[in-house]
N, C-alpha and C positions, 0 to 999 in steps of 0.2 A: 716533777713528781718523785717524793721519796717512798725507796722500798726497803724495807727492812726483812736481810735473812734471821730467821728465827732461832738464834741460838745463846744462850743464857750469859754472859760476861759477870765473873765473881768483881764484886767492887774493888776499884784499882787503890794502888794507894802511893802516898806520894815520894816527889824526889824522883832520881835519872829511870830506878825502877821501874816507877809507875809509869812513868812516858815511854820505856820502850815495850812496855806493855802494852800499853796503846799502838804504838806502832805495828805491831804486830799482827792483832785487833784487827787494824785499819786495811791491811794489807789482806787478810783472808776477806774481807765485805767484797772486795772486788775483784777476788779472785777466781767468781765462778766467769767471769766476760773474757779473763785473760784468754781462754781459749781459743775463742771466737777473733781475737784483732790478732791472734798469730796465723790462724786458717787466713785468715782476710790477706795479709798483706806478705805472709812469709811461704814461699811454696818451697816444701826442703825439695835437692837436688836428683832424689833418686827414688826409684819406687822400692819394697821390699818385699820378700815372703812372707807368707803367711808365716806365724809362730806357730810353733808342735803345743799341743794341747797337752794340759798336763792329765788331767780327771777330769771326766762327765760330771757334770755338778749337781745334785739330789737335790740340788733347789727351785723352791717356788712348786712344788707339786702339790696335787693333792691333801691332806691329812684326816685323819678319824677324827673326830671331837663327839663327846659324851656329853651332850647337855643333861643339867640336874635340874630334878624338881623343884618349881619357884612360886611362891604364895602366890595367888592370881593377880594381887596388885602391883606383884615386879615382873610378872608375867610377861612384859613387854619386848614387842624387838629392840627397842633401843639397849636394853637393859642383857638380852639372849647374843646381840653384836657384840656389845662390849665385854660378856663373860666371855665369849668367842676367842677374842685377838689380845686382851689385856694381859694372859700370863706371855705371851709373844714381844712385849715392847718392853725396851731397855732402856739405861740412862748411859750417856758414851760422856767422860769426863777426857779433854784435851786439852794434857799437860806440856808445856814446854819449858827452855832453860833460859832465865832471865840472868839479868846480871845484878849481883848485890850492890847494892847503894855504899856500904861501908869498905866490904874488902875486897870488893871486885870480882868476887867467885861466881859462877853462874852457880843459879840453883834450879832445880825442878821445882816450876810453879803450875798450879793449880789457872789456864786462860780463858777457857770456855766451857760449858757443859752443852749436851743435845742428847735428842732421842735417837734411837735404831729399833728395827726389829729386825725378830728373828725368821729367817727367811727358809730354813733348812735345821735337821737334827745335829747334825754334826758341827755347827755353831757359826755358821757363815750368817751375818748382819748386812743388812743396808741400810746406809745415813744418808746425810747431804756429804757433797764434798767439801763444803765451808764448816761444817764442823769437826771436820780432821784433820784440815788441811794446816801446814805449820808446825802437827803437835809431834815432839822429840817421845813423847808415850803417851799409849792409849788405853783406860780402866772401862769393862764395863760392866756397869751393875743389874743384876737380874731383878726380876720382879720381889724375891724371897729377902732382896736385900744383901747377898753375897755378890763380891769384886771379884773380876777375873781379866787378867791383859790380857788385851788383843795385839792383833798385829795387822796391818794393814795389806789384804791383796791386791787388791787395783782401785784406783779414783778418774772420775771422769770429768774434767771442769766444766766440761763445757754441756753437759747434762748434770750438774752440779750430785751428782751418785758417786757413792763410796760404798765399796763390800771391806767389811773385817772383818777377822775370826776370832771366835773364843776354843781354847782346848778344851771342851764341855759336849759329853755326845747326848742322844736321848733328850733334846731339847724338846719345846711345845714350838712348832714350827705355823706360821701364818698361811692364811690361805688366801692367794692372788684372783682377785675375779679380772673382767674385761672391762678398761674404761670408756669403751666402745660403747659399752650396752648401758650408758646413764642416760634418766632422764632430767631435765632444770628440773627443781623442786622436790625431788625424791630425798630421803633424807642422808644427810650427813655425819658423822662422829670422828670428831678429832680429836687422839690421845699423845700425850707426849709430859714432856718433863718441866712446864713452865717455874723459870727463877731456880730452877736448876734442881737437886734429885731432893730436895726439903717435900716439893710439892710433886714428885715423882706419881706418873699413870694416870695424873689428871685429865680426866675425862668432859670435851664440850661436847654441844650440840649443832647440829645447824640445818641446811640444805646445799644442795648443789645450787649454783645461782648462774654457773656458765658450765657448759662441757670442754669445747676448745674455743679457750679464751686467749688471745694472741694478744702479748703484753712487750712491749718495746722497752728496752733499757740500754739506755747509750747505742741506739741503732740497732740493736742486736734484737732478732723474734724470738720469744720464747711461748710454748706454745703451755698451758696449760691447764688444773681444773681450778675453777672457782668455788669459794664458798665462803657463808659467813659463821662457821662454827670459828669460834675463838681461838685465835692462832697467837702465842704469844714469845716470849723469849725463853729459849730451851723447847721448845715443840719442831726443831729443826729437824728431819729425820723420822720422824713419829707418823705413824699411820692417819690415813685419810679412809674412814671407814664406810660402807654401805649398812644396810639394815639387816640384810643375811649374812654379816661379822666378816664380809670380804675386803680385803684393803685393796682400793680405788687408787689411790694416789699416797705420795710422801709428801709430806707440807714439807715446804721451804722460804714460803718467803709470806708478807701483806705488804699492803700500800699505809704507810705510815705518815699522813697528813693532820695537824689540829683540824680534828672533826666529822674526819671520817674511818669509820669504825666498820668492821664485817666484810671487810676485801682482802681473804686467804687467797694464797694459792698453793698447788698440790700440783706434782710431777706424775702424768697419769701414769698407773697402774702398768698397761702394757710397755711403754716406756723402760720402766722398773725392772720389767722381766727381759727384754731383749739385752738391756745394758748392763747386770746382775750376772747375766750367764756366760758373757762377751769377761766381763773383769776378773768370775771364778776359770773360767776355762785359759784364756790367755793373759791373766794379769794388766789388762786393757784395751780397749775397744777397737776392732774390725769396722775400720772405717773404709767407705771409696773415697778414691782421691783423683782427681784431672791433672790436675798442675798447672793452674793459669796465675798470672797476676792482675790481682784488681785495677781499671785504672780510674773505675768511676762509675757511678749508673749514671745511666742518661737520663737526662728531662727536656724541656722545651730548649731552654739555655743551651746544653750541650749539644743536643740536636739541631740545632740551628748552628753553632760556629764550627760545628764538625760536616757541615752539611748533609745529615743523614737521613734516609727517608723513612722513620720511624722517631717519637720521643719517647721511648722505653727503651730496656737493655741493659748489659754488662758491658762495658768495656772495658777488653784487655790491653794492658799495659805489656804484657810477653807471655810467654810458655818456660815453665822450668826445663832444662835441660834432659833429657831421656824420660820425660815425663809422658803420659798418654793425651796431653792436649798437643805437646810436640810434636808425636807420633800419628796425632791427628792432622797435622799442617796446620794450626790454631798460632796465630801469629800478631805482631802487634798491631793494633789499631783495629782489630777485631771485633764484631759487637757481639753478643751471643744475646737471642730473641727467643729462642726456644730449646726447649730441652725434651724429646723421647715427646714432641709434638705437645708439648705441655709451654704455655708462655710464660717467659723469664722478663718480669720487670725491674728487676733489680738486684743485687748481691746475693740478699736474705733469698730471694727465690731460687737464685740458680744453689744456694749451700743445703735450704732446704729437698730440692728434689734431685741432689746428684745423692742425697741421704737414704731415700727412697730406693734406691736399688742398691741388688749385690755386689759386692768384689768380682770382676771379672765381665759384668753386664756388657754387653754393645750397644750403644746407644746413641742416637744420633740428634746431632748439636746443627739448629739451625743458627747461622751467623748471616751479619752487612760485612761487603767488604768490599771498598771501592762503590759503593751505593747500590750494589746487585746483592741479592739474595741468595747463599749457598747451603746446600745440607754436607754435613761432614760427618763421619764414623769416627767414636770416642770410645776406647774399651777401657773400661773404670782398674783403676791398682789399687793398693792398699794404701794407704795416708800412712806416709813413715810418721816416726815417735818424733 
């Protein structure tokens, strides 16, 4: 199953140029998973402190908006959402330095375009992380049609979220609802930048068609919104709207098959705000970390020549060194079945719900070991850089 992130590529052109344009290209499509097979298989050596926060961040709050008077036949919600959140969404051009074909000099080219919005007054933006990711300089353009660089505060890959800022205060800031409170079928509006800022703030339509839609790519869960309002190239970044002009989700990606049409998906909402406030405040995400190493989930196969009395699980391969599965006594050959009494059948499980709690949590890891069943106490650290 092909997915395609949603972000605009200007036509390449030819000679070493145009191929390592491509490359380049190629390298951010799979850039949002790298993070995921470095958790999986790389446990760094040490735990850290928490980072000193620079500023509380004024973003995703509230805001006032003035609706205006609209003839009764534009009268509509679809039409009162989208006056809503449209002067809030941006086009982010992602330039990098190629190498000239002729005399070898790198030049700043024009790689990718996407959407952002604006998340806060004082000009903090969220995009996807694939459409920033790579670019040596960041333009972005406001709804009015004026450029302004940004610069990059923190990216997340593996939540594929990026925050930038523009120096511009007094912005028209978006207002974040709960992706909690959707229901299938309620309506949708997707705006963004499709084929890049030519057809800039174009506006679909659609519905919600899943709320958490759990979508596998190369083993990895990601959990998501679904919809079929038209998600196309350059709408990476661009708001996923409700009907009360609340942004729901940030599109990022569809299912890209000859013949099937109307399968968006969107980074919900609350997502958006936990990981936005984590990148303005420390310039990257507060995560918990164990410190184990993967050495496999279990199934029938493994549970059989490992002789275990369960076919589900994680098996550990080790514990990183001063790590808190160390410090837990979590050791090789381990299986880990549960977590804070919650069942762990496999990697994606145990990544997802050590996710679920804070920095510092106690919480307790039921494991096989030797074919007995043991509970052990795991107090969570921070997930070094």
């Amino acid at each position: 199953m092909d997915f395609f992130n949603g972000f605009y590529q200007p036509p390449k052109r030819t000679g070493f140029a145009g191929l390592l344009f491509a490359a380049i290209v190629g390298a951010v499509l799979g850039g949002s998973l790298v993070a995921f097979v470095v958790l999986r298989y790389v446990a760094p050596s040490a735990s850290q402190e928490l980072p000193q926060p620079m500023q509380p961040p004024a973003a995703l709050q509230e805001v006032p908006f003035e609706a205006r008077d609209l003839p009764e036949h534009q009268n509509t919600a679809i039409v009162r959402a989208t006056e809503r959140v449209l002067p809030t969404v941006v086009g982010i051009t992602n330039k990098a330095l190629v190498q000239d074909i002729f005399d070898g000099r790198s030049i700043l080219r024009e790689r990718a375009t996407g959407t952002g919005v604006i998340i806060d007054a004082q000009g903090h933006i969220v995009t996807n992380n694939h459409v920033i990711e790579g670019a040596t300089e960041l333009r972005v353009t406001l709804g009015d049609g004026v450029e302004y660089p940004a610069r990059l505060i923190g990216s997340d890959a593996a939540t594929d979220l990026a925050v930038i800022k523009i120096e511009k205060s007094n912005l028209p800031v978006a207002h974040f609802g709960d992706s909690n409170d959707l229901a299938v079928g309620e309506g949708a509006i997707a705006i963004g930048n499709p084929l890049g800022l030519t057809f800039s703030q174009t506006v679909t339509v659609g519905v919600i068609s899943a709320k958490q839609r759990t979508v596998t790519i190369n083993e990895h869960n990601f959990t998501f919104i679904q919809t079929d309002a038209a998600i196309n190239n350059g709408n990476s970044g661009g708001p996923l709207v409700n009907l009360k002009g609340e942004v729901i989700g940030i599109n990022t990606a569809k299912i890209k098959i000859p013949g099937v049409e109307g399968m968006g998906f969107a980074i919900p909402a609350n997502t958006v705000k936990n990981i936005t406030r984590d990148l303005i405040v420390h310039g990257r995400i507060i995560r918990p970390w164990i410190g184990v190493y993967w050495g496999g989930d279990v199934d029938e196969a493994l549970s059989k020549q490992l002789q275990l009395p369960v076919t589900y699980g994680v098996l550990i391969q080790g514990a990183a060194e001063g790590s808190p599965a160390a410090q837990a006594g979590i050791r090789r050959g381990d299986v880990i079945i549960a977590m804070g009494g919650k069942k762990i059948a496999n990697f994606n499980d145990l990544r997802r719900t050590i996710f679920e709690y804070e920095v510092g949590a106690e919480v307790e890891l039921t494991i096989i070991r030797d074919g007995q069943e043991l509970k052990l106490s795991v107090t969570l650290a921070v997930l070094p850089e």
